[in-house]
N, C-alpha and C positions, 0 to 999 in steps of 0.2 A: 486623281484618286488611286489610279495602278500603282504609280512610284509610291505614295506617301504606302500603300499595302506591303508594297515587299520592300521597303524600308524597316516599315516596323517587325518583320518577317525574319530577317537578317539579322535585326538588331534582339532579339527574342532569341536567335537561333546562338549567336556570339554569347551573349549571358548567361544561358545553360551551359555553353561550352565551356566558358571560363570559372564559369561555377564549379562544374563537374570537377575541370583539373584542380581549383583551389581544395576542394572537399578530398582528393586522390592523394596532395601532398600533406593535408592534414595527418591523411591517417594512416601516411606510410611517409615518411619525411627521411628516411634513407633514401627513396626513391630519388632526389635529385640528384642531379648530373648537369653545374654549372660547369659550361667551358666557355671559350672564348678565341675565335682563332683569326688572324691578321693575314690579308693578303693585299696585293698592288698590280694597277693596270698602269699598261703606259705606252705610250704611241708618239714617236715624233719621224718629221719628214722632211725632205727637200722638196720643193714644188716647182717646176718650173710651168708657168701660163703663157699661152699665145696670145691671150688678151682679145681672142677675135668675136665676141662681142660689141668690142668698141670700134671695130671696121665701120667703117660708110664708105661713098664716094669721094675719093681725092684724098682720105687720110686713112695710111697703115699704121696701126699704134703699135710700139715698142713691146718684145714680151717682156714678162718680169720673173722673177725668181724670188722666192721667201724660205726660209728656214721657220722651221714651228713645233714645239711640243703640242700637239692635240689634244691627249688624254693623260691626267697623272691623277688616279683616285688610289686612295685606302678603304678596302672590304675588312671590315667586323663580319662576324659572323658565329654564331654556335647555338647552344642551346640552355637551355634554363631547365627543362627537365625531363623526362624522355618522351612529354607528349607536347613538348611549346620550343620553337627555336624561333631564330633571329636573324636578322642580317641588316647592314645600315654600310652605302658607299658615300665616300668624303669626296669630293671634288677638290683638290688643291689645287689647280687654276682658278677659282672664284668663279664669275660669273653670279646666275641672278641667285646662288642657290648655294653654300656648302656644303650639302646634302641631297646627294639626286634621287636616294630611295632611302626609307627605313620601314623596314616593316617586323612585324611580331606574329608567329601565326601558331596554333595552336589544335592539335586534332583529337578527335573525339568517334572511334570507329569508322569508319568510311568517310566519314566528314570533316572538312578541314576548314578554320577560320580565319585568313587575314587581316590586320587591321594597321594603316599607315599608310607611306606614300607605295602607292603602289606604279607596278608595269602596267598600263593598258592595252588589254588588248583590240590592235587595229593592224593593218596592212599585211596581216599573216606571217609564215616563217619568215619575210624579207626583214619586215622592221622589228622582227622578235632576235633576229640573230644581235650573238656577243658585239659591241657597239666598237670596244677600241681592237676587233680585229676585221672588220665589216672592210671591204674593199668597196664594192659598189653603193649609190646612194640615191633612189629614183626620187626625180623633183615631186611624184607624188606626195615624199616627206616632207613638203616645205607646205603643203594642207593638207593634212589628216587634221582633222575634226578637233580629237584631245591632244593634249602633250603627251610626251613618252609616259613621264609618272606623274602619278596625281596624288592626292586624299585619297583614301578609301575603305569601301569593307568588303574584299573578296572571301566568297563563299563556294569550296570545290570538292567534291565528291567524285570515285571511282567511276565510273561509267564508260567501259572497254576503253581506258583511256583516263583523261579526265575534264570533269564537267563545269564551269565556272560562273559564278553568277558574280559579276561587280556590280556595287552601289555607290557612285561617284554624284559630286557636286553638278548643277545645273544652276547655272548664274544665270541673270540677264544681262543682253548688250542693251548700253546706255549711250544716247547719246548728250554732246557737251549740255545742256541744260536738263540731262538727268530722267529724259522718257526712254521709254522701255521700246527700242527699236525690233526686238525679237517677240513670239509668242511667248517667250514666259516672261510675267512680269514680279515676281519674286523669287528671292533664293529658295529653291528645292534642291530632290535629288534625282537622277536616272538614273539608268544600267543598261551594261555591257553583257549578253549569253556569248562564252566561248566553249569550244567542245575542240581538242586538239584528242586524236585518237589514238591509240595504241598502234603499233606495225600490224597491218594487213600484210603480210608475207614480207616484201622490203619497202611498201608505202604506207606512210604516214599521214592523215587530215587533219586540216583545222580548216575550220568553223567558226565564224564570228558577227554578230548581228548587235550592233549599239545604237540609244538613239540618246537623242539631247533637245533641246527647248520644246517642249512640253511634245514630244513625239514628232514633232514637223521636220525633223532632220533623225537622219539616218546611214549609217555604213555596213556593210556585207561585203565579210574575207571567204574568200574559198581560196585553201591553199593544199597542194600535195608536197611530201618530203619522202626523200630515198637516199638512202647510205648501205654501200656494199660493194668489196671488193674495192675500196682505195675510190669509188666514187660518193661526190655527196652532192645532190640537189634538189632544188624547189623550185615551184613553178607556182604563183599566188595572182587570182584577179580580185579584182579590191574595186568599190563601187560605192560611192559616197552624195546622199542627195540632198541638197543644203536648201531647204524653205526659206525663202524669203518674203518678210511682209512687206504688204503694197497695198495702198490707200486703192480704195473700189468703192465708188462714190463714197456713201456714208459711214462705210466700215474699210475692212480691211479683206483681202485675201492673198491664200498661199502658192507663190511660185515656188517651183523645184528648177536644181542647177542638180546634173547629173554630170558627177566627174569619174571616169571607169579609166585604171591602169594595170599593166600585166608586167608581171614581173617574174626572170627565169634567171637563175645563180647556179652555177654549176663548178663543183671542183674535183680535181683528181689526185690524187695524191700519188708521185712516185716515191714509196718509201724509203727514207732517209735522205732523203735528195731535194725536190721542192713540190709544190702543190700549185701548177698551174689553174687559172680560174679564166673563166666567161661570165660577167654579167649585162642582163638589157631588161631596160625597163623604159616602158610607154605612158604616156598621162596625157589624157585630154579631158578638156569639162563642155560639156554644152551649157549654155547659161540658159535659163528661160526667158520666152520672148523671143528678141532677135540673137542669136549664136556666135558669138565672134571666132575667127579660127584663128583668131594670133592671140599673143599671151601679149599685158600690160606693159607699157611704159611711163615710169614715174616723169613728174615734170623736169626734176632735178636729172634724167636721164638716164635713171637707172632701169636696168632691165628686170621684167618681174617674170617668174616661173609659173604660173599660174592659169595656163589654158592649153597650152598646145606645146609636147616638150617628149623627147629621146634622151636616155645616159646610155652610154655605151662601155664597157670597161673591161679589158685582157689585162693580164701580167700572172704573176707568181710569189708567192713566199719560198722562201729558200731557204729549207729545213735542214739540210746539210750543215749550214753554217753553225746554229744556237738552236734546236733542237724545238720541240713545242712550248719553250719557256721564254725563248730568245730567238723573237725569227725576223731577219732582215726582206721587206722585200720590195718589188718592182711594180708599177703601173701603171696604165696610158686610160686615161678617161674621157671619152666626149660630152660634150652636151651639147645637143642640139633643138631649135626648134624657128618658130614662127613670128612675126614680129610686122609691124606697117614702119615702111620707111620715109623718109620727111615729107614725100609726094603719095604716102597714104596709098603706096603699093606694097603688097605683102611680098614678102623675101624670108627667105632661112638664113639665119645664122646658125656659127659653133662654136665652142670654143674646147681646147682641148688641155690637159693639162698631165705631165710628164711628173711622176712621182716617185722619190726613193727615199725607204724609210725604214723602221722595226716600229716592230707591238713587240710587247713582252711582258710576262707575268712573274711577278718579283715576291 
């Protein structure tokens, strides 16, 4: 009953908006101001990997080395008329998507309305920073709850800062003969409240509380940001609690997996030179019931990131070279974590990987 209310709340609130603007250019139709403006993200690297993962007893496995473009998208972006803009990123690599976000949004006094594939927000300033220039990447991201974009209707208002209300899809999981393994058993919606804050003197907040099948799952971002004087950092814990249903005698009841990571990115910029960087990030999940402290292994033998895991990550961009449009640079990444070996004794592995590359904005 709460979602289907601020669904229809949102969707009542976007309708006057878009009302409002369409009656605005009615009756002042010099008012528009179509533009249209093209830009390009791009990231490619060298990688060399130690592969040590796939250490055991009695076998060192070979490293390897790959060349790869990471990122090449085209941004659209402008505006339709001085109170509705735009923006929409192309993927030219493919994958599942030619389009990783489009959205249209539209504002109307202090309030502002979204509508398309939207940024969700989760994991605080870590997984909100620019994507093809991100150095560090905590396994937390390989569970967070939503994907980066989704569908949506975000709804944001001034509030020493600003205030954001998302209303995104709530599906059910199914399994192969088609029962509804989750609490919700038809397609609805939920939401996401974020509050990222205006500068308190040089810190910044965000705030973030989302839940999904029908309230039994939930995440909570607390994150801080500062920039000043050629430094810039965050420091985000993030806390994700996944309900699981579980037959209890004649019905069902709800377990919680509490998964908590922290994550601290720090860079400094010596200007015109380069911007060395520190990032570290922690993730572990307790599962309910009995707790395992190692993360999964597939049958097929691959290793999974998903309970007990460290990134570690130094190097530099080298701003000297190509400027903040064209920046080459350096770095050395760990991962490490937990794992049961073929005698079902736990050990840490790591694997490390050596990185040289450019991001650039074309």
């Amino acid at each position: 009953m709460l979602n289907k209310t601020i669904f229809k709340s949102v969707v009542y609130v976007a309708g006057v908006a878009l009302a409002s603007n369409a009656m605005a250019q009615e009756s002042a139709p010099n008012s528009m101001s179509n533009s249209m403006n093209w830009s390009g993200q791009f990231r490619a690297a060298f990688n060399y990997m130690n592969m040590g993962l796939n250490k055991s007893d009695g076998y060192e496995p070979e490293a390897q080395s790959m060349i790869s473009t990471e990122v090449a998208s085209l941004v659209a972006n402008g505006k339709v008329n001085s109170k509705t803009d735009y923006e929409v990123r192309f993927n030219l690599l493919g994958g599942t998507s030619a389009v990783d976000y489009a959205w249209v949004r539209t504002k109307m006094g202090p309030v502002n309305v979204t509508a398309g594939r939207l940024y969700v927000f989760q994991g605080g300033f870590d997984n909100k920073a620019v994507e093809y220039k991100k150095h560090g990447n905590g396994k937390y991201m390989d569970n967070l709850m939503r994907s980066r974009y989704e569908d949506g209707i975000n709804v944001g208002m001034d509030l020493a800062g600003e205030l954001s209300l998302q209303i995104l899809n709530d599906a059910p999981v199914r399994d192969a003969a088609g029962n509804a393994t989750s609490w919700n058993k038809e397609n609805q919606q939920t939401f996401v409240l974020n509050w990222t804050g205006q500068k308190f003197g040089p810190i910044m907040p965000i705030i973030t509380y989302g839940t999904e099948d029908n309230q039994k799952s939930n995440w909570i971002d607390v994150g801080v940001k500062t920039a000043m004087a050629g430094l810039d950092a965050s420091l985000d814990y993030s806390m994700m609690n996944v309900g699981t249903k579980t037959p209890d005698g004649e019905g069902f009841k709800n377990e919680v997996s509490t998964a908590t990571s922290i994550t601290l990115n720090v860079g400094y910029e010596i200007k015109g030179t380069a911007t060395p960087f520190f990032y570290l990030s922690t993730f572990d999940n307790k599962q309910a019931g009995t707790d395992a402290k190692v993360n999964s292994a597939g049958t097929d033998g691959t290793m999974n990131w998903d309970d007990n895991a460290m990134t570690l990550a130094v190097g530099a961009d080298i701003d000297a070279v190509g400027g903040k449009d064209y920046t080459p640079f350096v770095e050395i990444v760990s991962n490490s974590g937990k794992w049961n070996d073929a005698k079902g004794d736990e050990e840490t592995k790591s694997e490390m990987n050596i990185r040289v590359g450019v991001h650039a904005t074309l």
